[in-house]
C-alpha positions in Angstrom: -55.8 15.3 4.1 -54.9 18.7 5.5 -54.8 22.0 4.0 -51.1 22.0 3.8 -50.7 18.8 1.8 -53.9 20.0 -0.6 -51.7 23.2 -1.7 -48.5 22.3 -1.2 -47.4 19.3 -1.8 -45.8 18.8 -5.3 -46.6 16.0 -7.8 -44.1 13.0 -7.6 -43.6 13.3 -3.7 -41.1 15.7 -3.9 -41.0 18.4 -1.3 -41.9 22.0 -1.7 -40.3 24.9 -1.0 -43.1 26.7 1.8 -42.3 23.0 3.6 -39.1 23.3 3.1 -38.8 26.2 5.1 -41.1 25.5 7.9 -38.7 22.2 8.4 -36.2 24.5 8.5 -37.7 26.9 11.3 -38.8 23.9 13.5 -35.1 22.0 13.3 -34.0 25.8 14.0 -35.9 26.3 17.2 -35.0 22.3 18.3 -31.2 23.3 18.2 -31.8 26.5 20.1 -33.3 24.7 22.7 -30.6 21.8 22.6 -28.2 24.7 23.0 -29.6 26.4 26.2 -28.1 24.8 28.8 -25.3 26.0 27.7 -25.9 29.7 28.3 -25.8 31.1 31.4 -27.4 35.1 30.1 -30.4 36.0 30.4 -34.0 34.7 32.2 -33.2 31.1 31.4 -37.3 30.0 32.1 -38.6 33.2 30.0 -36.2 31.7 26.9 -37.6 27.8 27.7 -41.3 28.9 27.5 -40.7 31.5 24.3 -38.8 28.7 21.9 -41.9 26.4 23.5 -44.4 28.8 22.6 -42.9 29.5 18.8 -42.6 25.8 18.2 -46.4 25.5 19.2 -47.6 28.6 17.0 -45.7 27.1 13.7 -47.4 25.9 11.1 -48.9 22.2 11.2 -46.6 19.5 9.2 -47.3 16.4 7.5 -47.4 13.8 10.3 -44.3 11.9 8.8 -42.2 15.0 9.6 -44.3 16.4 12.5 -43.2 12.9 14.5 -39.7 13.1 14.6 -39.6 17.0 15.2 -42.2 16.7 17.9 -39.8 14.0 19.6 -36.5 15.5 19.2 -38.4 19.1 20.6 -39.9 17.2 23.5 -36.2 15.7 24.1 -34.7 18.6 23.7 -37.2 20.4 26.3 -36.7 17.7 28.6 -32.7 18.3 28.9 -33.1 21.9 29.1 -35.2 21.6 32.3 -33.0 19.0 33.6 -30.1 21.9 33.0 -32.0 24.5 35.1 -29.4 23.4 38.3 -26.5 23.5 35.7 -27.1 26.6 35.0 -27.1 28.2 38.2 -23.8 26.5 39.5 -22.1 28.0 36.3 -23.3 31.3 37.5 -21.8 30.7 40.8 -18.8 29.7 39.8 -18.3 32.8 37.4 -18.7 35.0 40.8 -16.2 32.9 42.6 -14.0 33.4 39.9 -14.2 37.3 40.2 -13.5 37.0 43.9 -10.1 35.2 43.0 -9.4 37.6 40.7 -9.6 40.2 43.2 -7.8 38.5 46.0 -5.4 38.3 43.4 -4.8 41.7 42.6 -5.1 43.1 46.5 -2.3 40.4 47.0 0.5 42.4 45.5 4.0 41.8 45.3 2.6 38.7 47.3 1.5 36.6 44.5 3.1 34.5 42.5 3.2 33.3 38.7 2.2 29.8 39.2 -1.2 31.2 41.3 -2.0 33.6 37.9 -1.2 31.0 35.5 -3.8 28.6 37.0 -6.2 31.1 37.3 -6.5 31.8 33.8 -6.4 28.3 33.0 -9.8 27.9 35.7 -11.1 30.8 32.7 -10.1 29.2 30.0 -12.0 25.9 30.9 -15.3 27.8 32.2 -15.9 29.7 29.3 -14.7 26.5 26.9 -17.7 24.7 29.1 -20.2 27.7 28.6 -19.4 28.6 25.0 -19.8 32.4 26.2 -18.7 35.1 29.0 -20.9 36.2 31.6 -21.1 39.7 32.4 -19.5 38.9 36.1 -16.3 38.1 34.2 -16.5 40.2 31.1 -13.1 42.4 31.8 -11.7 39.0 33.7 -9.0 38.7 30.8 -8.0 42.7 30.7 -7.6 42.8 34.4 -6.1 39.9 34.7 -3.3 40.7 31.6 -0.7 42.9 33.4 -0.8 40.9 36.4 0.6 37.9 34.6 2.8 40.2 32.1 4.3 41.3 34.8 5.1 38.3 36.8 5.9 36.5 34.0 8.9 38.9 33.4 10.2 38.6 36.8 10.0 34.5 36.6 11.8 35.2 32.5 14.5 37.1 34.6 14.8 34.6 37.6 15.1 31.6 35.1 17.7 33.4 32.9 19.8 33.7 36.1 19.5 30.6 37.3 20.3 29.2 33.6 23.6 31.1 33.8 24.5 29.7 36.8 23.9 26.3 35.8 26.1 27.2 32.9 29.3 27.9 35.2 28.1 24.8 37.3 27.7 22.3 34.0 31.2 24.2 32.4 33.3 23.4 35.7 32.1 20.0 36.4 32.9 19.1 32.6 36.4 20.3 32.8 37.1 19.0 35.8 35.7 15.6 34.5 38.0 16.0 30.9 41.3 13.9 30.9 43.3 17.5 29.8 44.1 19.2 33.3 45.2 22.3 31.2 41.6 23.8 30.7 40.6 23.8 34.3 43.8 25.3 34.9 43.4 28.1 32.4 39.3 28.7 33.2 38.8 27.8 36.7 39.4 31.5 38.4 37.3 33.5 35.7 34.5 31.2 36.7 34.8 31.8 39.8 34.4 35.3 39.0 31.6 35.3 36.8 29.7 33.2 39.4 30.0 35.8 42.3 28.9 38.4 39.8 25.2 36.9 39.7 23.8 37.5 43.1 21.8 35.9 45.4 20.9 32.7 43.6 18.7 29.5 45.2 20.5 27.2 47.7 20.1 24.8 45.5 22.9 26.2 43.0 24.5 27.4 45.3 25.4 23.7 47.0 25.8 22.7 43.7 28.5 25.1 42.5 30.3 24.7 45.7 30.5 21.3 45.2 31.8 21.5 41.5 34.2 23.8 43.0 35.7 21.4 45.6 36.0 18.8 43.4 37.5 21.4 40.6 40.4 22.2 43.4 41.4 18.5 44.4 41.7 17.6 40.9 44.5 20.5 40.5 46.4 19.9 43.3 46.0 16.0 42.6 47.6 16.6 39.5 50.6 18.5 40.9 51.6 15.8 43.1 51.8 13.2 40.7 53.6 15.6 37.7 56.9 14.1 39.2 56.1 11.0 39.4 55.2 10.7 35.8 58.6 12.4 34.8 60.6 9.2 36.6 58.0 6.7 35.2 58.8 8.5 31.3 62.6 8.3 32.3 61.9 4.0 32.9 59.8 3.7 29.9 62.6 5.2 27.7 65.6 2.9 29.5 63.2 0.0 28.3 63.1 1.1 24.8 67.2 1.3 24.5 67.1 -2.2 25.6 64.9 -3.1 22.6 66.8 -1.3 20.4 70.1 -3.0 21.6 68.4 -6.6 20.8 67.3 -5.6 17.6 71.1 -4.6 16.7 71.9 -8.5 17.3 69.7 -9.9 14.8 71.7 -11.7 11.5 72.3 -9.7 8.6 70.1 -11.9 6.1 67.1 -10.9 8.5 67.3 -7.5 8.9 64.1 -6.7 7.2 62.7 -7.9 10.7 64.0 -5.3 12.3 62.4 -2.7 10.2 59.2 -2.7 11.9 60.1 -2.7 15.1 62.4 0.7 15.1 59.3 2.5 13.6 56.9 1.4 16.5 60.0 1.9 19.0 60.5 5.4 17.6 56.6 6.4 17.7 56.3 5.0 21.0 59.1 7.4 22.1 57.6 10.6 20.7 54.4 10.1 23.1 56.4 9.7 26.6 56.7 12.8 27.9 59.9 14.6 29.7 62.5 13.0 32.2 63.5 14.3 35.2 66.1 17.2 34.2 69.1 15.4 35.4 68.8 12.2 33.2 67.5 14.4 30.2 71.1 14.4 28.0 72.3 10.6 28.9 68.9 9.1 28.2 68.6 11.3 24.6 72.4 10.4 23.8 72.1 6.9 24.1 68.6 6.8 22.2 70.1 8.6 19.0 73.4 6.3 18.9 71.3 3.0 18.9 69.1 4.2 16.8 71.3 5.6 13.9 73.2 2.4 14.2 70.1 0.3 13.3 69.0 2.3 10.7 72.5 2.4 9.0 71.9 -1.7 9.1 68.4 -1.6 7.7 68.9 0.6 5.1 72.3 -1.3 4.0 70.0 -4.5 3.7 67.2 -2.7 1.5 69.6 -1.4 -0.7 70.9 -4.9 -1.6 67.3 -6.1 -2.0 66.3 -3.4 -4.3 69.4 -4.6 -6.9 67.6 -8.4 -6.8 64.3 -7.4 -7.1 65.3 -5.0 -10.0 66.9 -8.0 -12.1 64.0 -10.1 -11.1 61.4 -7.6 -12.6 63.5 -7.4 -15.9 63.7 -11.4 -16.3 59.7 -11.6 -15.3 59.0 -8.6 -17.9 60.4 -11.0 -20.4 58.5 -13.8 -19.7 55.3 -10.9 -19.6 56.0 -10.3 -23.5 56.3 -14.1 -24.0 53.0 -14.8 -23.1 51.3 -11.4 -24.4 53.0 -13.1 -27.9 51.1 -16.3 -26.9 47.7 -14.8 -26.0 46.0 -14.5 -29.9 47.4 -17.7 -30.7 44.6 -20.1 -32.1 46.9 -23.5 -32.1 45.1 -25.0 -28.9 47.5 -27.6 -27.9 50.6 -26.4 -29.3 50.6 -23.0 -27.4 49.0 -24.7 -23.9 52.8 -26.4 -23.6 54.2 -23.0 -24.0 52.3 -21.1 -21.7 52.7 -24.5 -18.9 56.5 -23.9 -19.6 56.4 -19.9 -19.1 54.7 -20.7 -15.5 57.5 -23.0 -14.6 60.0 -20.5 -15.3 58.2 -17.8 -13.3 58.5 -20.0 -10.3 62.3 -20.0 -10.5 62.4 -16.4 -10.4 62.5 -14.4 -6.9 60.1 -11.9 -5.9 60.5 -8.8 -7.7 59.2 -5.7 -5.2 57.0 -3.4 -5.6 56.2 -4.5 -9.6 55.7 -8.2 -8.6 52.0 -8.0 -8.4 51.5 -5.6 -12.0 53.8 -7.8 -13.5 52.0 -11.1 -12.3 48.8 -9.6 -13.1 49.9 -8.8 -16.7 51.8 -12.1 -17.2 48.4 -13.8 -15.8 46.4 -11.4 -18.2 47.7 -13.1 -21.2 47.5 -16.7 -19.8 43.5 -16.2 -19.4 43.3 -14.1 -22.6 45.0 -17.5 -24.3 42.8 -20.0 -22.0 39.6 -18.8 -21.7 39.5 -18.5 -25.8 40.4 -21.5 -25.7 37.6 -22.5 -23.2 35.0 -20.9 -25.7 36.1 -21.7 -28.6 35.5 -25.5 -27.3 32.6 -24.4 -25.3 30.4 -22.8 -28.0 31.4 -26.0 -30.5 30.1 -27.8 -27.6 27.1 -25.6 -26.8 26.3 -26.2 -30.8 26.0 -29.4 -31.1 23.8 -29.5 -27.7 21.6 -27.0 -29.0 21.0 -29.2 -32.3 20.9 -32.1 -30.3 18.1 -30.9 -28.1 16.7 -29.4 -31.4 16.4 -32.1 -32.9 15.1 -34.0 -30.1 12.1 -31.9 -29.2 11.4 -32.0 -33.3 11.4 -35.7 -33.2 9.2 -35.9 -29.7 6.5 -33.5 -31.8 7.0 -35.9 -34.7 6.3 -39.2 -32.5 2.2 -36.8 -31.2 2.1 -35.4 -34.5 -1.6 -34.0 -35.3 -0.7 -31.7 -38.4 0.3 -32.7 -41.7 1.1 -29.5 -42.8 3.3 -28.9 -39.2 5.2 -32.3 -40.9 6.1 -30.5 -44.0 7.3 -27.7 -41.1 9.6 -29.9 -39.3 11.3 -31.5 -42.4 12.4 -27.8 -42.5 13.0 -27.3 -39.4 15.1 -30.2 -38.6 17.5 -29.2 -41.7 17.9 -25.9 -40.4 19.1 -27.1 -36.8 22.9 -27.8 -37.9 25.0 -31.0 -36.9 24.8 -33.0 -33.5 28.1 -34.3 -33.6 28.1 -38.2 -33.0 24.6 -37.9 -32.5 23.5 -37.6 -35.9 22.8 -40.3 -37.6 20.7 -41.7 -34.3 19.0 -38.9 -34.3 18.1 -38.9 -38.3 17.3 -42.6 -37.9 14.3 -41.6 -35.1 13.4 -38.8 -37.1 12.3 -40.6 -39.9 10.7 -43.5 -38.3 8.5 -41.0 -36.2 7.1 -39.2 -39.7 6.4 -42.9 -41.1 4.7 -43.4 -38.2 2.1 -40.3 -38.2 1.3 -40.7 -41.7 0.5 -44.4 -41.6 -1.6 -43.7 -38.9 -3.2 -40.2 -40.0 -4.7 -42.7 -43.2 -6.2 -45.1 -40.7 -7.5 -42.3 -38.1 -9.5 -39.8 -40.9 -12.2 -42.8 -41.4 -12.4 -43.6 -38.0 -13.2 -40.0 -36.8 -15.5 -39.6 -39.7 -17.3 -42.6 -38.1 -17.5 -41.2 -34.8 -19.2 -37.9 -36.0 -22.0 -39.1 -38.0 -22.2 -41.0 -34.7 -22.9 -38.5 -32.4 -24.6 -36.3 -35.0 -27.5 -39.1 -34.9 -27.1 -39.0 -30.9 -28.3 -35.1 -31.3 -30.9 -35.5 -33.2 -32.5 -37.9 -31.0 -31.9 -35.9 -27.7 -32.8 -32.8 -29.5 -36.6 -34.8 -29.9 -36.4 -34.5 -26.5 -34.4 -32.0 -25.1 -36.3 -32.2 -21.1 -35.1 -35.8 -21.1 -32.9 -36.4 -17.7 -28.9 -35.4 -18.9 -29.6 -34.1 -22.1 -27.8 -30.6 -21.0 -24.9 -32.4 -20.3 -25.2 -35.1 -23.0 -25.2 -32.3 -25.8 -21.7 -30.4 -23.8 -19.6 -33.7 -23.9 -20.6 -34.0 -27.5 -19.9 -30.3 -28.3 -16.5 -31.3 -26.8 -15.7 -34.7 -28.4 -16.8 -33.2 -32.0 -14.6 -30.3 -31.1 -11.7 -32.7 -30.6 -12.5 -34.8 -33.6 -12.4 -32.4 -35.9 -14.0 -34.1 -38.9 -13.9 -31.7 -42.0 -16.2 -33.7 -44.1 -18.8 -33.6 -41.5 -18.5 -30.0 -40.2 -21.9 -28.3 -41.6 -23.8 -31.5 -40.3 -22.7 -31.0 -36.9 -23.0 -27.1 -36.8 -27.1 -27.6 -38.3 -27.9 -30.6 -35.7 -26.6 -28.7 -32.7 -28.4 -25.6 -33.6 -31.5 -28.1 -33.8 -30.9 -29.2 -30.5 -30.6 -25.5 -28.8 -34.1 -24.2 -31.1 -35.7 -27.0 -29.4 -34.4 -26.6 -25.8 -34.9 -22.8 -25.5 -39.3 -23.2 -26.9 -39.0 -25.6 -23.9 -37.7 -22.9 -21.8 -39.7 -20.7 -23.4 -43.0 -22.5 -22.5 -41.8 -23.3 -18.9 -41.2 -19.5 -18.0 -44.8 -18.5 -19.5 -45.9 -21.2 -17.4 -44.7 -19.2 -14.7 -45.4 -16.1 -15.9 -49.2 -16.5 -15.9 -49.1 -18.2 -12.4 -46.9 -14.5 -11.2 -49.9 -12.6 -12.9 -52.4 -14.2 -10.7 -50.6 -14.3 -7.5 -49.8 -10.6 -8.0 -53.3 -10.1 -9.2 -54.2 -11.2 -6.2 -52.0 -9.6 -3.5 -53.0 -6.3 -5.0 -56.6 -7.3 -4.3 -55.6 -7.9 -0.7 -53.6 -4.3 -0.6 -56.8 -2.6 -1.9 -59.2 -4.3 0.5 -57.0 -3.7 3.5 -56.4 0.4 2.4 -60.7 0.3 2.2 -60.7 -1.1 6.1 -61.8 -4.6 4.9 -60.4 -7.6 5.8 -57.2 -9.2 4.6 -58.4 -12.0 2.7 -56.1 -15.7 3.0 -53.1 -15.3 0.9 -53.0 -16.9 -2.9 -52.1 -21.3 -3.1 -48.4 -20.1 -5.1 -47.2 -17.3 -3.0 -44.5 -19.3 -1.2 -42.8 -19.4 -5.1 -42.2 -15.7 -5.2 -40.5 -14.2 -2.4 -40.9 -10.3 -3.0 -44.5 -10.8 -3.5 -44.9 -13.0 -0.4 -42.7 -10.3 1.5 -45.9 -8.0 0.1 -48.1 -9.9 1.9 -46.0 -10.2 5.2 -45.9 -6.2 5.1 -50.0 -6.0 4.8 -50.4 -8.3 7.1 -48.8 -6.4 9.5 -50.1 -3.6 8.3 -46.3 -1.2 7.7 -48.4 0.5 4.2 -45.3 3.1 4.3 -42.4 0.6 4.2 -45.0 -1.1 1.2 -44.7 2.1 -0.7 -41.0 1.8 -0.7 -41.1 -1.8 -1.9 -43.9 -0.7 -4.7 -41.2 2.2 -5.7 -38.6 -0.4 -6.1 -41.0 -2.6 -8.2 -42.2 -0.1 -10.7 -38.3 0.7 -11.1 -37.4 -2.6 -11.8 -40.4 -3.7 -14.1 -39.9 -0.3 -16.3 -36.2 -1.0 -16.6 -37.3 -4.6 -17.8 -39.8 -3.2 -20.3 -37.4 -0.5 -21.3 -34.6 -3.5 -22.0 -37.1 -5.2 -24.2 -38.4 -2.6 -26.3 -34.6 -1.2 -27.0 -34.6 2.1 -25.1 -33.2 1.9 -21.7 -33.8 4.4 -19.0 -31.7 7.9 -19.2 -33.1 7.7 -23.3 -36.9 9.2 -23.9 -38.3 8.9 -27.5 -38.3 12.3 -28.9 -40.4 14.9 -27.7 -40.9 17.2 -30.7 -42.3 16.5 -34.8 -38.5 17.4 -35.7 -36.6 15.3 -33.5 -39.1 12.3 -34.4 -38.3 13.2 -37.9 -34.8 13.1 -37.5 -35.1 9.7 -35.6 -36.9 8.3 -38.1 -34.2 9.1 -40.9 -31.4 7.8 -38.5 -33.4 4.4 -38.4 -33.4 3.7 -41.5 -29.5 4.4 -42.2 -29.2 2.4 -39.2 -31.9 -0.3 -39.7 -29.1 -3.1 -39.8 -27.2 -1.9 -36.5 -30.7 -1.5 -35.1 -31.2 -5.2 -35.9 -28.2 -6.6 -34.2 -28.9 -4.6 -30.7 -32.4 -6.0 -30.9 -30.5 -9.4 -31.0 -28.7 -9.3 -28.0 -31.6 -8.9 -26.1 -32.7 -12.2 -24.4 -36.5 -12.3 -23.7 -36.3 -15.3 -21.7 -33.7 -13.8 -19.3 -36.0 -10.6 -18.8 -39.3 -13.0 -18.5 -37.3 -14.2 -15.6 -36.3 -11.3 -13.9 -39.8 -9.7 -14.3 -41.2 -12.7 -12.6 -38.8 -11.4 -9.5 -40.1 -8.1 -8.9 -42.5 -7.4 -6.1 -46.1 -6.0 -5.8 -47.4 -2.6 -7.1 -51.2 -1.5 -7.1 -53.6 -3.5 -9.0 -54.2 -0.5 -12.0 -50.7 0.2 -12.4 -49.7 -3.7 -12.0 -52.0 -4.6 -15.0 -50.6 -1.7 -17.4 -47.4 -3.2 -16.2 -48.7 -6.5 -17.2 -49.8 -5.9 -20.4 -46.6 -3.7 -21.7 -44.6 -6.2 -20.5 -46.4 -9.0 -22.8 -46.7 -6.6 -25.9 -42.7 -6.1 -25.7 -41.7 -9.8 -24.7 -44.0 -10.9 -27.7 -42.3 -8.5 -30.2 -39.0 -9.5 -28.6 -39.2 -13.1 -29.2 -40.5 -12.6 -33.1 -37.7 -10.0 -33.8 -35.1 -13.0 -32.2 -36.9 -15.6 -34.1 -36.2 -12.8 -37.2 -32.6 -12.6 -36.7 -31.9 -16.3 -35.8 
């Protein structure tokens, strides 16, 4: 053992604060190595061999930490050679990007935005690579700034004309596209101005503007040329709507309502041609007003009369509206159906009465369904009655015929009273009703000393398997009979079945009881000896052969695997675990769980004490829940700790399973 783990080292393996801080200087010095190839400052050999000489002089570790420290610093060393070439070409390029800088700036007026742009992005990813500026570049940024201010103004300025430009280009090409000739019309000549006003622009624009503009010009003089025609081709269209108009005065009086229509579409249609040729303006207008004043004298003649029928019609429907609102409360079913069937037959007779026709229909067929669906419910719910007391009744007499309950037969008498008249049904239904309750009390007499039979039955079957509770399919013996008594239900034999069942379990958990000690003592002495062979191998002697029953316990056989092999640090971590897990057990069985320490001081043990006894009975019934037999078992699963602590282990764990099992035997 070193001098470092003598002084240092805490009790319980925890790790002090001197070591803490020399793991912290050594992980300190590993990154600054990691880190040097990065750095291109300074005597890059000088900083290797300085970090390698401070990570020699620091103080010596404990070799669990030394190891991995030692490796990540010889990794780290490794890369930082391998870097030496690195290192250097990133110095090189740093000066060749000082020489572009200054070609840059002796270029002048010669260079351009897109050449300063990239530079500084060849900057940006150098340093991003190095993490830091060399001194070669250390005012790159500051010389290279107004450069790039001021070229980027001249490209802002360049691009803003060009944008306008485009502007003029986009806004004549648009109106030149538009159906409306009047815009271009209106716009085309202060374009033209405002182009010429921007200067020397790229041949680009410039081809494209000219283009725009030709096709700008052929659309205006297109458009003149066919301004005429369209005034000759308006004149036509109008002729054609005179000759509608004409055939429209032909049609018979009776029918002029057809005509309607028509003159509104003919008269719309006019309004949207546009002018005639001047000549042929005041005999195509004069004709067009005669024809259609004449038609609309007709029309309106026609409406008039219509108006005076559907007026008289509306007053004789309105009648036969009150009429039915009269009917609509009525409660004589039959009776009122005839007069409501003779008020549709009237309605029928009567013409259509305009613009009221459909609020008087809806308020004459208001009152109709007002009348008819009452009528509908009224039926419907004397109906729905006597179905719900017919399916009532029915599910009553379907529980009477698998009746269990007599007191759920005193229920139904009730029951069925209560569910109202079926109608026809009822006296059927009364009949089954009856015959079903006969039924379950002739046979209730007959059943009671039947199941009584049955229970003494299988109370005798318990007591023999309960002689022998090992015997092959006891266990599931003993559950069909817990279920058949369950469904029997015998009252006279209740407390029999409850006291021979509790028999049966006392006698099947001592068997359980004896099996686990069984394999308790044969877990003592394989752990007994597996500790043996952990001691022998830490004193350099020989492993000796491993124990008859270690194949039955796996974590203690994984033990022996791990000495075998000889990995006595993963074995620690296994012992940890098993100490854990048999403390928790022990902890379980006494009553005080890990996370709650008996008190530490005369007053608190005092005050402990007094607590007990007020709580001595809710003391007794946590003490109950505990299940030794489950714990034996779990204890029997842990793995292998050393042979001093594993026999303190041993022996705690038998004190508290012993008490455990006479405080259960206490409370049972």
């Amino acid at each position: 053992m070193s001098q470092f783990e003598i002084n240092d080292k805490p009790a319980g393996g925890a790790i002090s604060e001197t070591l803490r801080e020399q793991l912290h200087r050594r992980e300190a010095l590993c990154r600054e190595l990691e880190e040097l190839p990065r750095q291109i400052r300074g005597d890059y050999e000088a900083q290797i061999d300085r970090i390698t000489a401070e990570f020699a002089a620091a103080p010596e570790l404990p070799p669990e930490f030394a190891e991995l420290l030692d490796k990540r610093f010889a990794e780290a060393r490794r890369k930082a050679e391998a870097g030496r070439e690195t290192v250097q070409e990133r110095r090189r390029a740093a000066i060749r990007l000082a020489g572009e800088l200054e070609q840059l700036a002796a270029a002048g007026e010669l260079a351009t935005y897109a050449e300063v742009t990239a530079l500084e992005k060849k900057f940006q990813t150098f340093t991003a690579e190095c993490g830091e500026i060399p001194a070669e570049l250390a005012d790159f940024e500051v010389r290279l700034a107004p450069l790039r201010d001021r070229l980027a103004a001249e490209a802002a300025a360049e691009a803003e004309k060009a944008g306008a430009a485009q502007a003029i280009i986009d806004e004549l090409t648009a109106l030149t596209a538009a159906e409306d000739i009047t815009p271009l019309h209106d716009r085309k000549n202060d374009l033209e101005v405002r182009f010429a006003a921007l200067g020397t622009l790229p041949p680009a624009l410039q081809k494209a503007y000219q283009e725009a503009h030709r096709k700008a010009s052929t659309r205006l003089a297109r458009h003149y040329e066919t301004l005429d025609l369209a005034r000759w081709e308006s004149y036509t269209l109008k002729l054609d709507i005179c000759s509608e108009l004409e055939k429209l005065l032909q049609i018979p009086p009776a029918e002029l309502y057809r005509a309607a229509k028509p003159l509104a579409e003919l008269r719309e249609k006019w309004k949207k041609l546009g002018s005639v040729p001047k000549e042929k303006n005041d005999e195509i207008n004069a004709r067009y007003l005669e024809l259609t004043r004449q038609l609309q004298h007709s029309v309106d003649e026609f409406f008039s009369r219509r108006r005076q029928e559907q007026k008289q019609a509306a007053s004789d429907k309105t009648g036969l509206c009150e009429a039915a609102a009269a009917l609509a409360g009525s409660t004589e079913w039959n009776r009122t159906a005839a007069a409501f069937k003779e008020l549709q037959a009237k309605w029928k007779t009567i013409p259509n009465a305009g613009a009221q026709e459909s609020e008087l229909y809806a308020r004459f067929r208001a009152a109709a369904d007002t009348f008819f669906q009452a009528r509908a419910a009224w039926f419907a719910e004397r109906d729905r009655r006597f179905e719900a007391a017919v399916t009532a009744k029915n599910a009553l007499i379907a529980e009477a015929e698998n009746l269990s309950d007599v007191r759920r037969a005193k229920q139904l008498r009730e029951e069925y009273r209560a569910a109202g008249p079926a109608g026809k049904a009822d006296a059927e239904l009364y009949q089954r009703f009856n015959a079903a309750l006969d039924r379950f009390f002739s046979a209730r007499r007959e059943a009671g000393a039947a199941r009584e039979t049955r229970s003494r039955e299988l109370i005798a079957e318990i007591d023999r398997l309960a002689a022998d509770p090992a015997a092959e399919g006891a266990t599931s013996r003993i559950r069909e009979i817990r279920e058949e008594l369950h469904t029997l239900a015998c009252r006279t034999t209740f407390d029999a079945e409850k006291q021979a069942l509790r028999r049966f379990d006392r006698a099947i958990a001592e068997r359980r009881g004896r099996e686990n000690l069984t394999r308790f003592d044969s877990f003592r002495n394989t752990a007994r000896a597996v500790a043996a062979a952990y001691q022998a191998v830490r004193s350099g002697a020989e492993l000796p052969e491993p124990p008859p029953e270690l194949a039955r316990f796996p974590k203690l056989e994984q033990a022996f695997r791990i000495i075998e092999a000889g990995e006595l640090d993963r074995l620690n971590q296994l012992m940890a675990a098993a100490a854990a897990d048999q403390q928790r057990i022990i902890a379980e069985l006494t009553g005080n769980p890990a996370g709650n320490p008996a008190p530490q001081s005369l007053a608190a043990e005092l005050e402990a004490a007094i607590l007990g006894n007020f709580a001595r009975k809710e003391a007794g019934a946590a003490a109950r829940t505990v299940d030794p037999n489950r714990l034996l078992t779990e204890f029997i699963a842990t793995g292998l700790r050393p042979a001093a602590e594993l026999e303190t282990a041993l022996s705690d764990f038998e004190r508290a399973f012993q008490k455990a099992l006479t405080d259960r035997r206490a409370g049972n």
